[in-house]
PDB file with one MODEL, atoms N, CA, C and O in Angstrom:
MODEL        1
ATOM      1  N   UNK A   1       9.709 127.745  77.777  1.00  0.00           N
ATOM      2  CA  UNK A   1      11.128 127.584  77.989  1.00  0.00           C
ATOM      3  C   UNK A   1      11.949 128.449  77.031  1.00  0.00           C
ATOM      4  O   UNK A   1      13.071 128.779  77.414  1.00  0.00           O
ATOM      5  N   UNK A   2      11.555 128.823  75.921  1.00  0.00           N
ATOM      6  CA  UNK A   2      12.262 129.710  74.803  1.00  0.00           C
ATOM      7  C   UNK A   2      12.480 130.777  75.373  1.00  0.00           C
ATOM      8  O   UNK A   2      13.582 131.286  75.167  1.00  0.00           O
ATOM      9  N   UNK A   3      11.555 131.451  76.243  1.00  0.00           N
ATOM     10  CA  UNK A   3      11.820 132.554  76.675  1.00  0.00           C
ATOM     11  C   UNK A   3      12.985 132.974  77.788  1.00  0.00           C
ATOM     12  O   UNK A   3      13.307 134.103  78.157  1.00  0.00           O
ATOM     13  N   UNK A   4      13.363 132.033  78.083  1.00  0.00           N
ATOM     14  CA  UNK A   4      14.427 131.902  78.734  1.00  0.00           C
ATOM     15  C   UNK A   4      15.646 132.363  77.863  1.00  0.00           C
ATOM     16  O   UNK A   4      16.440 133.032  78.524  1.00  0.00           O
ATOM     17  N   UNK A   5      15.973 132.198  76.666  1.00  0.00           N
ATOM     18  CA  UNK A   5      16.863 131.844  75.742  1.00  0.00           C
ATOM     19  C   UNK A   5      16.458 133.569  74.487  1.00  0.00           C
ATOM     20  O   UNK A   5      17.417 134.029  73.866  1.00  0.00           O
ATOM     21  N   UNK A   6      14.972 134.285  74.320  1.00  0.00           N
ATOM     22  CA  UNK A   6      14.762 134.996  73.745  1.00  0.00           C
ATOM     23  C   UNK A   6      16.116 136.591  74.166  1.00  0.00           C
ATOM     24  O   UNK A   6      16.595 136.685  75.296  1.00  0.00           O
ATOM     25  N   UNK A   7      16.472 137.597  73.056  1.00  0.00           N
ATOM     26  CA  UNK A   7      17.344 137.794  73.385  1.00  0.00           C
ATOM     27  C   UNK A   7      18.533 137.749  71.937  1.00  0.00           C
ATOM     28  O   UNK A   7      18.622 137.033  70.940  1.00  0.00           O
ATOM     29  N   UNK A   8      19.357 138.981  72.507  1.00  0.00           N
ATOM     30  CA  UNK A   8      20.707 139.254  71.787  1.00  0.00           C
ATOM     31  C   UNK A   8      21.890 138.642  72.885  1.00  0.00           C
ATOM     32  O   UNK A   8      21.968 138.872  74.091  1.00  0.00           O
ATOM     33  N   UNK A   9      22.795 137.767  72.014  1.00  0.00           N
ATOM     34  CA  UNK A   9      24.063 136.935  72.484  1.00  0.00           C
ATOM     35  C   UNK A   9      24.967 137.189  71.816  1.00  0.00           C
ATOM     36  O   UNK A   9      24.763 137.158  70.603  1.00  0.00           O
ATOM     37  N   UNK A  10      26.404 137.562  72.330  1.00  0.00           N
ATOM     38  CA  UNK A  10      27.406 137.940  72.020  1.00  0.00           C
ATOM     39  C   UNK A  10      28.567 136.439  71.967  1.00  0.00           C
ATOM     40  O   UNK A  10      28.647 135.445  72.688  1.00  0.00           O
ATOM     41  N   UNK A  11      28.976 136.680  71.321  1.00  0.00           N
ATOM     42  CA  UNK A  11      29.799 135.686  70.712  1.00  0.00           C
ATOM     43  C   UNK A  11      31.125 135.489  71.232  1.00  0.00           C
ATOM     44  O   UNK A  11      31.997 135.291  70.387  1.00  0.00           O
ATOM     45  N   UNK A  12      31.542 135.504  72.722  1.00  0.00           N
ATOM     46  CA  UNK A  12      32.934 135.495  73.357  1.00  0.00           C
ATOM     47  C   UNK A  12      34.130 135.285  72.675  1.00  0.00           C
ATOM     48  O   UNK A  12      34.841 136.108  72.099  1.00  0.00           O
ATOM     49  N   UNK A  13      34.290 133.868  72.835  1.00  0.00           N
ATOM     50  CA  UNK A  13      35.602 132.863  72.246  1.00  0.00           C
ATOM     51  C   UNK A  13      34.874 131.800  71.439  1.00  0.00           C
ATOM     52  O   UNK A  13      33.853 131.191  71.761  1.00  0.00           O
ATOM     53  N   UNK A  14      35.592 131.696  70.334  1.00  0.00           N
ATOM     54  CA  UNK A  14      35.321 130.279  69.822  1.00  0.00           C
ATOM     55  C   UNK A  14      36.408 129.090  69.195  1.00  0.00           C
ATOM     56  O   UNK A  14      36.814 128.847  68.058  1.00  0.00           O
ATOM     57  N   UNK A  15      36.633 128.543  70.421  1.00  0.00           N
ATOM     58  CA  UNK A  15      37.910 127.689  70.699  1.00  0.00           C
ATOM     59  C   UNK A  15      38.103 126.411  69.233  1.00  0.00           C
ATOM     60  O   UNK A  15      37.214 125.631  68.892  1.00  0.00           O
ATOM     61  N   UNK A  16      39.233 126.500  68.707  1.00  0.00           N
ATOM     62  CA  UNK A  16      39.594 125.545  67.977  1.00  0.00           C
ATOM     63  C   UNK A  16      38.810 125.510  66.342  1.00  0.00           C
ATOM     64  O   UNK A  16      39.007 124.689  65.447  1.00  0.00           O
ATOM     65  N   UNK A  17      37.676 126.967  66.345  1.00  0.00           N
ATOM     66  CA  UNK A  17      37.091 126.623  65.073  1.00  0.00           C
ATOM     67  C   UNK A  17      38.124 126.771  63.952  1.00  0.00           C
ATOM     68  O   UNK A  17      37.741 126.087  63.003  1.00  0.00           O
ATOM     69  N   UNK A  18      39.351 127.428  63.662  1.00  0.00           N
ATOM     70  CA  UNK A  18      39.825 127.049  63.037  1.00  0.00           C
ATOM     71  C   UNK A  18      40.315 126.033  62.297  1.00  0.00           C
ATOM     72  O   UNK A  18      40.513 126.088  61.084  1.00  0.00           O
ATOM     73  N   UNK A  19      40.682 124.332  63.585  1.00  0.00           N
ATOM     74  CA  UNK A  19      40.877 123.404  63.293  1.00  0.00           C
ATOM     75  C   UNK A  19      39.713 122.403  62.517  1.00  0.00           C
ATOM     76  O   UNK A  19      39.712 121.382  61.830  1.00  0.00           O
ATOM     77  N   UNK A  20      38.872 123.235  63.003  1.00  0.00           N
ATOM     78  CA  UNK A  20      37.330 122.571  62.586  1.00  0.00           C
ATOM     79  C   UNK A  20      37.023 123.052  60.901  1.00  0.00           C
ATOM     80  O   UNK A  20      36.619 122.292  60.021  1.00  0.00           O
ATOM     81  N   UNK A  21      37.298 124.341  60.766  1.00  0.00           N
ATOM     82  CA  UNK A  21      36.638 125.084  59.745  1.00  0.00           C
ATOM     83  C   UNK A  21      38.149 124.188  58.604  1.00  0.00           C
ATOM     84  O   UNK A  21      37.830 123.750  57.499  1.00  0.00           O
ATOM     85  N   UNK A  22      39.326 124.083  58.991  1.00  0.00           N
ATOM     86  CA  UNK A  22      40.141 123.707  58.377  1.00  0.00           C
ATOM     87  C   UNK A  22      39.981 121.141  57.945  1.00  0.00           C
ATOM     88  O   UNK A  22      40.431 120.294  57.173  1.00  0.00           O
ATOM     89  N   UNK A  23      39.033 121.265  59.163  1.00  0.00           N
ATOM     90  CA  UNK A  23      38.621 119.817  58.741  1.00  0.00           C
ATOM     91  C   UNK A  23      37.191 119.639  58.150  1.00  0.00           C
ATOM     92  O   UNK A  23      36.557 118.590  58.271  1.00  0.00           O
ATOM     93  N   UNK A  24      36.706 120.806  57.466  1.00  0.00           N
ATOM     94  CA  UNK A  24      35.674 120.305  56.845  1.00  0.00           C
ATOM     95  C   UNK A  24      36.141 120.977  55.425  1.00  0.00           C
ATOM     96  O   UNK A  24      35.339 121.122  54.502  1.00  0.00           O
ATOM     97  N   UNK A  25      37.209 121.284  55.357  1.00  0.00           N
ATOM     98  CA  UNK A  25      37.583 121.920  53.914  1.00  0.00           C
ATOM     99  C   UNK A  25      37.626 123.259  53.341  1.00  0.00           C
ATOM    100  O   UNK A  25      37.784 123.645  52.183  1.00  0.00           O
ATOM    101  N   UNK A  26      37.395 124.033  54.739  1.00  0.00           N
ATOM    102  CA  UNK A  26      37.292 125.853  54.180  1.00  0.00           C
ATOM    103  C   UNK A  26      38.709 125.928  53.954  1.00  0.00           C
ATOM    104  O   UNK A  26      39.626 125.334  54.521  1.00  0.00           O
ATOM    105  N   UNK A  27      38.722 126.987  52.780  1.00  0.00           N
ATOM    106  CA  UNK A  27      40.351 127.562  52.360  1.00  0.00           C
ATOM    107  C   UNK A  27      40.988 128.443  53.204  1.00  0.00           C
ATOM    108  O   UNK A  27      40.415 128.468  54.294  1.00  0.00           O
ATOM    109  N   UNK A  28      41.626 128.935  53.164  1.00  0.00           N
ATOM    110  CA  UNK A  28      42.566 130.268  54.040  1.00  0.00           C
ATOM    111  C   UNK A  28      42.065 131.262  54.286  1.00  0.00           C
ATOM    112  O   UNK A  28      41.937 131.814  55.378  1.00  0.00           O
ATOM    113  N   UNK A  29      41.498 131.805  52.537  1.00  0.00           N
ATOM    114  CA  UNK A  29      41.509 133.156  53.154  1.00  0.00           C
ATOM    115  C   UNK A  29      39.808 132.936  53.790  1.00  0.00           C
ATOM    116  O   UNK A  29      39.726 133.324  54.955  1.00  0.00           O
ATOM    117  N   UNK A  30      38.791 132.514  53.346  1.00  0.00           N
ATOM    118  CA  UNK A  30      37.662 132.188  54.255  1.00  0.00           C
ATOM    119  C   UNK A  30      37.628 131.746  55.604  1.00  0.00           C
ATOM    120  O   UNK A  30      36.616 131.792  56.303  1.00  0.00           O
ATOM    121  N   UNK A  31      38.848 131.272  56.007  1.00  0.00           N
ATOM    122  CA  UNK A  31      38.769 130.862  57.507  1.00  0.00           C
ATOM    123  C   UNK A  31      39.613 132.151  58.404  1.00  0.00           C
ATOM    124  O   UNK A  31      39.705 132.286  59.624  1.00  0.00           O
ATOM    125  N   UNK A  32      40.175 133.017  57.285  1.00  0.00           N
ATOM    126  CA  UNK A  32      40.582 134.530  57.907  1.00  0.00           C
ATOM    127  C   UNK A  32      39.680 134.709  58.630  1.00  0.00           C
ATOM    128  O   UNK A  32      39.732 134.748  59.859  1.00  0.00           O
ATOM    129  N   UNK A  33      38.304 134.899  57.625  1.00  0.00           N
ATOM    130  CA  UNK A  33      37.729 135.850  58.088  1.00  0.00           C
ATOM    131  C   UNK A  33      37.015 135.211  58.995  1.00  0.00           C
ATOM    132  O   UNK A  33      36.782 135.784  60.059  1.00  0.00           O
ATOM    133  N   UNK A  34      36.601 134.099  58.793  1.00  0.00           N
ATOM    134  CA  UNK A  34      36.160 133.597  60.232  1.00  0.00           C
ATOM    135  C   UNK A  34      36.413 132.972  61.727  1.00  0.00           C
ATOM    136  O   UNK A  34      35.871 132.291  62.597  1.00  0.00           O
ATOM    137  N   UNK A  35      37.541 133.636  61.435  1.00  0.00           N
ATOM    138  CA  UNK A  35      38.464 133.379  62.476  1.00  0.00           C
ATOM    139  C   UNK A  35      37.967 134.925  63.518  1.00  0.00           C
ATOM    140  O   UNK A  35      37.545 135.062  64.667  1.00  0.00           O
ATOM    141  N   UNK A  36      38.278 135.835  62.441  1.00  0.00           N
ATOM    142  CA  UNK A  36      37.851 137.163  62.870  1.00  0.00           C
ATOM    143  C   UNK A  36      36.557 137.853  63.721  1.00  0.00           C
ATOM    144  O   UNK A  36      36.413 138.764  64.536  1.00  0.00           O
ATOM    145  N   UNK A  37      35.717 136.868  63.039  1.00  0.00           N
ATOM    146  CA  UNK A  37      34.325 136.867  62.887  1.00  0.00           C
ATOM    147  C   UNK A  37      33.736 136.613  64.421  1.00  0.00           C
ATOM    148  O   UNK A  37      33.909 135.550  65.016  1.00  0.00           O
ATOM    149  N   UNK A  38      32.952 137.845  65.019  1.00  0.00           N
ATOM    150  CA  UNK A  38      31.990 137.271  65.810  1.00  0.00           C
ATOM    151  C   UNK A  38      30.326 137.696  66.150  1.00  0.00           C
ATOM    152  O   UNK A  38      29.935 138.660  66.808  1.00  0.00           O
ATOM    153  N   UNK A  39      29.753 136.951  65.671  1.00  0.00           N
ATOM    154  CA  UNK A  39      28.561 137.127  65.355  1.00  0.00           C
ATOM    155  C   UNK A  39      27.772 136.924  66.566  1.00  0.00           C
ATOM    156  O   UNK A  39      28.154 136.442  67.632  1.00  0.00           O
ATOM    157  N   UNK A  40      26.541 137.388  66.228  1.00  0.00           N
ATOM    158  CA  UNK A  40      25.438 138.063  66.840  1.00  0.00           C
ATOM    159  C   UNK A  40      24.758 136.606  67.270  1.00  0.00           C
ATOM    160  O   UNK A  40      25.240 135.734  66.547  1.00  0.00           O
ATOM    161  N   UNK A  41      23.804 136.066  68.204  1.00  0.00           N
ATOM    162  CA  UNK A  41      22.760 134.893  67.888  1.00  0.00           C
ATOM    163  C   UNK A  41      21.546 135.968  68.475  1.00  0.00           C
ATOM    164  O   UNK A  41      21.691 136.554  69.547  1.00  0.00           O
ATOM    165  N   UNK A  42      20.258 136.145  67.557  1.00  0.00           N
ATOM    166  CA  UNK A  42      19.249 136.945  67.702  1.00  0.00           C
ATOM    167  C   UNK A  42      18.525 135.662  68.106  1.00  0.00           C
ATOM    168  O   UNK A  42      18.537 134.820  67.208  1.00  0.00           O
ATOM    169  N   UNK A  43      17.843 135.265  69.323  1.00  0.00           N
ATOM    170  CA  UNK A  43      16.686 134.718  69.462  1.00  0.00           C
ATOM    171  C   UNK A  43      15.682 135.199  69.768  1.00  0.00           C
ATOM    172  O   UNK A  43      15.812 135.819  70.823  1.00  0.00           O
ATOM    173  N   UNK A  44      14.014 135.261  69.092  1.00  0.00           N
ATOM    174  CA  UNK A  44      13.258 135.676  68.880  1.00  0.00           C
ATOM    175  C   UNK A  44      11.800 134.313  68.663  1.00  0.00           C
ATOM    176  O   UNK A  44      11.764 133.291  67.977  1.00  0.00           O
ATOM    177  N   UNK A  45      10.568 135.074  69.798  1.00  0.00           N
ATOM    178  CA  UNK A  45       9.470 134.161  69.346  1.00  0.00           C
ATOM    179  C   UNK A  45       8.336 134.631  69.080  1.00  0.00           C
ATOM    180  O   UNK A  45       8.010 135.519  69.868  1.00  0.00           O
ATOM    181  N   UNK A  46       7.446 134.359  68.135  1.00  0.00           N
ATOM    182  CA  UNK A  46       6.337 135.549  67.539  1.00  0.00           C
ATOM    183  C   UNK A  46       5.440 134.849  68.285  1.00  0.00           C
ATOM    184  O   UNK A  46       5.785 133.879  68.961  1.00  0.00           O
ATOM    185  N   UNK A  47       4.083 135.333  68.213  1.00  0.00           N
ATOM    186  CA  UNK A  47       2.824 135.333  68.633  1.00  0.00           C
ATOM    187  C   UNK A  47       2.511 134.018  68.457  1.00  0.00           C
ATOM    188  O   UNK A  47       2.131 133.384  69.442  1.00  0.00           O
ATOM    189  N   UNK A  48       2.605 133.442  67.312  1.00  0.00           N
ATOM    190  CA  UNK A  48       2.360 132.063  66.844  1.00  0.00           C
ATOM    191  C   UNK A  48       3.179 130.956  67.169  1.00  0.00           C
ATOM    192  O   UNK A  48       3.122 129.916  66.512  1.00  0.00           O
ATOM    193  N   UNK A  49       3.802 131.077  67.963  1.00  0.00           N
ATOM    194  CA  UNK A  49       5.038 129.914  68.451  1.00  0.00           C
ATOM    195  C   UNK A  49       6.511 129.867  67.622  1.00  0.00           C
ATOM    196  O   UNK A  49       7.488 129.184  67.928  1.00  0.00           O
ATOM    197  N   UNK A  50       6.370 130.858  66.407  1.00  0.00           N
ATOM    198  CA  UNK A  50       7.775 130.443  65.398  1.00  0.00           C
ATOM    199  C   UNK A  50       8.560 130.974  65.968  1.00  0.00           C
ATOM    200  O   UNK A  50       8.234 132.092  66.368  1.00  0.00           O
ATOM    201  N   UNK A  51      10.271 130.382  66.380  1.00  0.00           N
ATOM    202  CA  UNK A  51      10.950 130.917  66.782  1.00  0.00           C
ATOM    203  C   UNK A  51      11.915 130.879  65.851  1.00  0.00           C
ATOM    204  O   UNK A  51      12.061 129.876  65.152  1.00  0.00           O
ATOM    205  N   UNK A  52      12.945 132.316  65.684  1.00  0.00           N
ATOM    206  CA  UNK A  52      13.951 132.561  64.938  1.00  0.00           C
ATOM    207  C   UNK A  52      15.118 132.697  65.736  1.00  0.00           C
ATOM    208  O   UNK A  52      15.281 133.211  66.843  1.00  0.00           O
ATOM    209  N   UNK A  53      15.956 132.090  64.894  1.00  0.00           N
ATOM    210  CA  UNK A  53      17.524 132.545  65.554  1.00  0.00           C
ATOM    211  C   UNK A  53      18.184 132.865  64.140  1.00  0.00           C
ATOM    212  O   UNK A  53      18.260 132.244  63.080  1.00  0.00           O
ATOM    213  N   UNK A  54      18.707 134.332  64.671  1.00  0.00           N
ATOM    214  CA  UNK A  54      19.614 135.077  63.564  1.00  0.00           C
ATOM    215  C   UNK A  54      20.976 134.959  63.983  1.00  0.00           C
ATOM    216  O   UNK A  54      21.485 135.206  65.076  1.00  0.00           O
ATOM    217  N   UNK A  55      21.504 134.515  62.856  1.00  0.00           N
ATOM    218  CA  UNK A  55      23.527 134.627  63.402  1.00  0.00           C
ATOM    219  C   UNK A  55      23.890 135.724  62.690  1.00  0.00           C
ATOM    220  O   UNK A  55      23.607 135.519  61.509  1.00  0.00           O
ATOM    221  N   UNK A  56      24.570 137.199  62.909  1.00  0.00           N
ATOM    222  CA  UNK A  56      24.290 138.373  62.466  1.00  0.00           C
ATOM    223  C   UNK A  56      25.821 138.540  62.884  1.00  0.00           C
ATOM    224  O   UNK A  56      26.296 138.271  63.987  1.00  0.00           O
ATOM    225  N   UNK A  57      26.446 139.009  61.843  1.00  0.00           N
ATOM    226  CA  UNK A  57      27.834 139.616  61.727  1.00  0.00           C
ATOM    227  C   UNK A  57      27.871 140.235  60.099  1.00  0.00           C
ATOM    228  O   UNK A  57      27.189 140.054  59.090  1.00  0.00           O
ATOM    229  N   UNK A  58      29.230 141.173  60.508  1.00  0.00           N
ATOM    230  CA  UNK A  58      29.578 142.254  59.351  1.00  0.00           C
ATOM    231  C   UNK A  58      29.737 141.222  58.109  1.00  0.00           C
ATOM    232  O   UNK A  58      29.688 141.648  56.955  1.00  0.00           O
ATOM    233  N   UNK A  59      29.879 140.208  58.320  1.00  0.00           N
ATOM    234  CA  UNK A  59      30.685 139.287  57.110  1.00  0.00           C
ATOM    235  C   UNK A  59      29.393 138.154  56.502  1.00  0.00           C
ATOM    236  O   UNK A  59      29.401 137.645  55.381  1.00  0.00           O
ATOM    237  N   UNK A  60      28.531 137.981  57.369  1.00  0.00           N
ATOM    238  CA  UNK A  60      27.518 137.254  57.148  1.00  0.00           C
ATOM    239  C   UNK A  60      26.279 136.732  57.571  1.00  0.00           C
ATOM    240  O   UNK A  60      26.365 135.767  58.330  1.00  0.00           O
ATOM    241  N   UNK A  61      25.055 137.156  57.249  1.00  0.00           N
ATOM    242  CA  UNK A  61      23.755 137.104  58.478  1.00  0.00           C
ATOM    243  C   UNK A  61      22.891 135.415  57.768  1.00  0.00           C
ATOM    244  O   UNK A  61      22.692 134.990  56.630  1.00  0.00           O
ATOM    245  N   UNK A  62      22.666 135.020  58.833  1.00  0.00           N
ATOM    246  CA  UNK A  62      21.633 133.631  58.565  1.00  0.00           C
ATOM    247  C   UNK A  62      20.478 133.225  59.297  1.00  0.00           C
ATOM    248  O   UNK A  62      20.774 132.764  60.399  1.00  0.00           O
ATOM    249  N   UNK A  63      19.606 133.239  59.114  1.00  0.00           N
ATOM    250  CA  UNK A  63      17.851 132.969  60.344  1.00  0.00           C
ATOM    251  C   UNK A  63      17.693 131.625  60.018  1.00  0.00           C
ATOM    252  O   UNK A  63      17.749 131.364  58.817  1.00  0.00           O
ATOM    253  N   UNK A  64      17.545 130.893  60.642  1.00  0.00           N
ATOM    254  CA  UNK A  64      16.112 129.603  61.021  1.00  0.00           C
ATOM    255  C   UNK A  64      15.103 129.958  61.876  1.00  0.00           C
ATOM    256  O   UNK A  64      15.223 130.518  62.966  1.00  0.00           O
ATOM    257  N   UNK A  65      14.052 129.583  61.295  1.00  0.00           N
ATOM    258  CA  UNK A  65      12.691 129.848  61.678  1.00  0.00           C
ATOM    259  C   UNK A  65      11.900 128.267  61.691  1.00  0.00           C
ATOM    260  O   UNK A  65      11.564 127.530  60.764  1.00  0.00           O
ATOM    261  N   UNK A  66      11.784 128.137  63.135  1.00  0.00           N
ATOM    262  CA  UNK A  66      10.909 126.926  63.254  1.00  0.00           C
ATOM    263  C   UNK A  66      10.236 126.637  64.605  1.00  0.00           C
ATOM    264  O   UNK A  66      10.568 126.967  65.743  1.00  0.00           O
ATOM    265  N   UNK A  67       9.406 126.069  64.241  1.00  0.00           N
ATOM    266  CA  UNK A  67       8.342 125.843  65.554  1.00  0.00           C
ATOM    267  C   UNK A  67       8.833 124.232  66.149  1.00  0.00           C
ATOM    268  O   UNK A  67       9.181 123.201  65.574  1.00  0.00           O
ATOM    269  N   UNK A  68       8.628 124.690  67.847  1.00  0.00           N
ATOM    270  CA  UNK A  68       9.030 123.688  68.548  1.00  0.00           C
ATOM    271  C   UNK A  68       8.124 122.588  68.264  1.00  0.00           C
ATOM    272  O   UNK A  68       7.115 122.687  67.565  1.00  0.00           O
ATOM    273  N   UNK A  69       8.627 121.297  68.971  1.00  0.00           N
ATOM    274  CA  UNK A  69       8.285 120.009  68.455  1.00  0.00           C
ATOM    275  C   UNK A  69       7.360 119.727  67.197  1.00  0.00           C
ATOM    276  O   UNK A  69       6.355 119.017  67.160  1.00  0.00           O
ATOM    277  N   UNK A  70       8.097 120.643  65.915  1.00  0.00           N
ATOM    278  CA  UNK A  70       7.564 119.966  64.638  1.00  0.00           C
ATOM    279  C   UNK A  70       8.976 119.837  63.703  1.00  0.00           C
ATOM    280  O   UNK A  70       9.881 120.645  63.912  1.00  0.00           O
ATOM    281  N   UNK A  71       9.069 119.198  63.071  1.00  0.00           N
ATOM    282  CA  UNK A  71       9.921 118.546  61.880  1.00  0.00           C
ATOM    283  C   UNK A  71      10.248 120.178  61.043  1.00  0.00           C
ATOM    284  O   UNK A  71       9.370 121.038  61.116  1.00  0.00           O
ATOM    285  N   UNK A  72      11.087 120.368  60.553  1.00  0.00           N
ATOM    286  CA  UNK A  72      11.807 121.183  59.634  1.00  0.00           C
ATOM    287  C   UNK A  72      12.889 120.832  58.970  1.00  0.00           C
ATOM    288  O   UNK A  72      13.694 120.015  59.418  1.00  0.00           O
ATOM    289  N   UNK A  73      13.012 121.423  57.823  1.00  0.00           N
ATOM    290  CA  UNK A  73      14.028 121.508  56.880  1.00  0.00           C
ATOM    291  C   UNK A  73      15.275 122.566  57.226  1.00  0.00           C
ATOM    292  O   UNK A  73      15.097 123.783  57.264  1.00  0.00           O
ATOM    293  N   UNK A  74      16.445 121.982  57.449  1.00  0.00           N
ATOM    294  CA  UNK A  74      17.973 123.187  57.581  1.00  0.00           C
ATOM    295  C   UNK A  74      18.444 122.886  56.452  1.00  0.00           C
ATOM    296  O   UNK A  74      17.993 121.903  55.866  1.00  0.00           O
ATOM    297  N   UNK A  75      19.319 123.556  55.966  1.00  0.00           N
ATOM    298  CA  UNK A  75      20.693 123.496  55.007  1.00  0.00           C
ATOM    299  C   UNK A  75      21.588 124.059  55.544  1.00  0.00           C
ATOM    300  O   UNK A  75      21.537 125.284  55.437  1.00  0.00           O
ATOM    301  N   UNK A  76      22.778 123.482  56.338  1.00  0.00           N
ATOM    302  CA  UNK A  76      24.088 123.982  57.476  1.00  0.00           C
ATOM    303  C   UNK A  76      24.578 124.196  55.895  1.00  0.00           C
ATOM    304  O   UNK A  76      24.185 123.750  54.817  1.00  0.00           O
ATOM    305  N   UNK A  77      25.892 125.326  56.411  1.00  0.00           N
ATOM    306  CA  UNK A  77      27.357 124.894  55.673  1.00  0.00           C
ATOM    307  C   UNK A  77      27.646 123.744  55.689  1.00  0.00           C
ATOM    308  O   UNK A  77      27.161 123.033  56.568  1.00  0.00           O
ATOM    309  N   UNK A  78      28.499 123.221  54.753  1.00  0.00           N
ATOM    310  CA  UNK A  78      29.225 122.029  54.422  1.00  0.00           C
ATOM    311  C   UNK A  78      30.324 121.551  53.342  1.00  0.00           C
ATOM    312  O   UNK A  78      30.742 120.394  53.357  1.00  0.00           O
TER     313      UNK A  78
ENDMDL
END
């Protein structure tokens, strides 16, 4: 089913994140830029089942790497 989803995604509209980025406590000029901001989602699956998703923009790149139905560790913004 990943492969469905493997693949570069472009980042259209992203409705209301301001109000969002402004209710979890980002300041001004950080929500400039991410207001601005539209990033990449790289999905990718290796030989071994690990799948990565890269969020890839001029302002800031981030991967998770994890294999389907097993337990992992994230750290989101917050």
């Amino acid at each position: 089913m990943v492969d469905k989803f493997v693949g570069t995604w472009k980042m259209v509209t992203s409705d209301n994140f301001d109000d969002y980025m402004r209710a979890i406590g980002v300041g001004f000029a950080t929500r400039q830029v991410g207001n601005r901001t539209k990033p990449n989602l790289i999905v990718t699956m290796d030989e071994q089942g690990t799948v990565s998703m890269k969020s890839q923009s001029t302002f800031k790149t981030t991967e998770i790497k994890f294999k389907l139905n097993e337990p992992f560790e994230e750290t989101t913004a917050g």
